[in-house]
C-alpha positions in Angstrom: 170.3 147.6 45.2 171.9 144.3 45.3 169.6 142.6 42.4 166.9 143.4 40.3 164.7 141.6 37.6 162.2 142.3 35.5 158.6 140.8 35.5 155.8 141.2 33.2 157.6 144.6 32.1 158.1 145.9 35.7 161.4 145.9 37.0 162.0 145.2 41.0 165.1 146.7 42.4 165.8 144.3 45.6 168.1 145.4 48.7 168.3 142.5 50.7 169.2 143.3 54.8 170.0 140.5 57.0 170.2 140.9 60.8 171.2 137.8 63.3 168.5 137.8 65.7 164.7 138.3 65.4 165.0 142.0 64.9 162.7 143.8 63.1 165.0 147.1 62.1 167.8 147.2 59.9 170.0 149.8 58.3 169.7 151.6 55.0 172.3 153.0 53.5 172.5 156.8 51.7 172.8 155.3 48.3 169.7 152.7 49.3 168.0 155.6 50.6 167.9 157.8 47.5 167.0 155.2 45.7 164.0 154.1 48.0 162.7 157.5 48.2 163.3 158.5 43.8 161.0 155.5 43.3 158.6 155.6 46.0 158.1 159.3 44.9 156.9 158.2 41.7 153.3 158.0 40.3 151.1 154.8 40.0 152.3 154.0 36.4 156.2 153.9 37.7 157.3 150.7 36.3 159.9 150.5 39.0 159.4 148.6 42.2 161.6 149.4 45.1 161.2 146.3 48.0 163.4 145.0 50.8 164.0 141.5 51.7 164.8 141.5 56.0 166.2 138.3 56.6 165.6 138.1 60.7 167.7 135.2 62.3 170.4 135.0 59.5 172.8 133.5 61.7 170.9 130.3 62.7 169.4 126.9 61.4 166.1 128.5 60.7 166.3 132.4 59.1 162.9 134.4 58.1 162.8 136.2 55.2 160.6 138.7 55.2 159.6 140.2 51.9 158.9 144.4 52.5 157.6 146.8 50.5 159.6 150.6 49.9 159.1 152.5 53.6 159.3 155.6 51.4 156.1 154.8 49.3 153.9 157.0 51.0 151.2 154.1 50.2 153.2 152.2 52.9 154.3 155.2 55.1 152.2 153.9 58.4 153.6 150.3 58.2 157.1 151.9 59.2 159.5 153.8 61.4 162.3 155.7 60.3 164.6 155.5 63.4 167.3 157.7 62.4 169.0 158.6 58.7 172.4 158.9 57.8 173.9 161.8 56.0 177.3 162.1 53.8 177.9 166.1 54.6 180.6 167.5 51.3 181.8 170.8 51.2 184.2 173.2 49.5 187.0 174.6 52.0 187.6 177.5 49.7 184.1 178.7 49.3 183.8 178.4 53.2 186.5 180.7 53.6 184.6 183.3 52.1 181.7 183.2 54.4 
């Protein structure tokens, strides 16, 4: 995430996405994903807040931030689409060449 902080003993992990015109999708990367999804996965007592700050219009004399709450929180699940994910595919050549 690109900050976090801690208030009244819950920590808020913060990934802050910027796009240039009034768009309301942005891109999450693997690592942001994983994240977003171990701590929307957790119970009610998790004491750590995954949220996204879109900042629509970044590019001109009057941006919008937007403050969003973690689209893998199933509490949250109707509020969002996910478009399309991205995947980081490893794999062993030798054990392939066994197959």
């Amino acid at each position: 995430c690109d900050f976090s902080f801690t208030v009244k003993s819950r920590s808020l992990r913060v990934e802050v996405k910027a796009t240039a015109k009034d768009d309301k999708s942005f891109t999450l990367g693997s690592s942001e994903i994983q994240l977003a999804m171990k701590l929307g996965a957790r119970s009610k007592r998790n004491r750590e807040v995954f949220v996204i700050v879109h900042v629509r219009n970044a590019l001109t004399d009057a941006p919008n931030a937007v403050v969003l709450p973690n689209p893998y929180d199933k509490k949250y699940a109707g509020f969002f689409t996910i478009e399309e994910a991205d995947a980081r595919v490893r794999y062993q050549a030798d054990e392939l060449n066994a197959i």
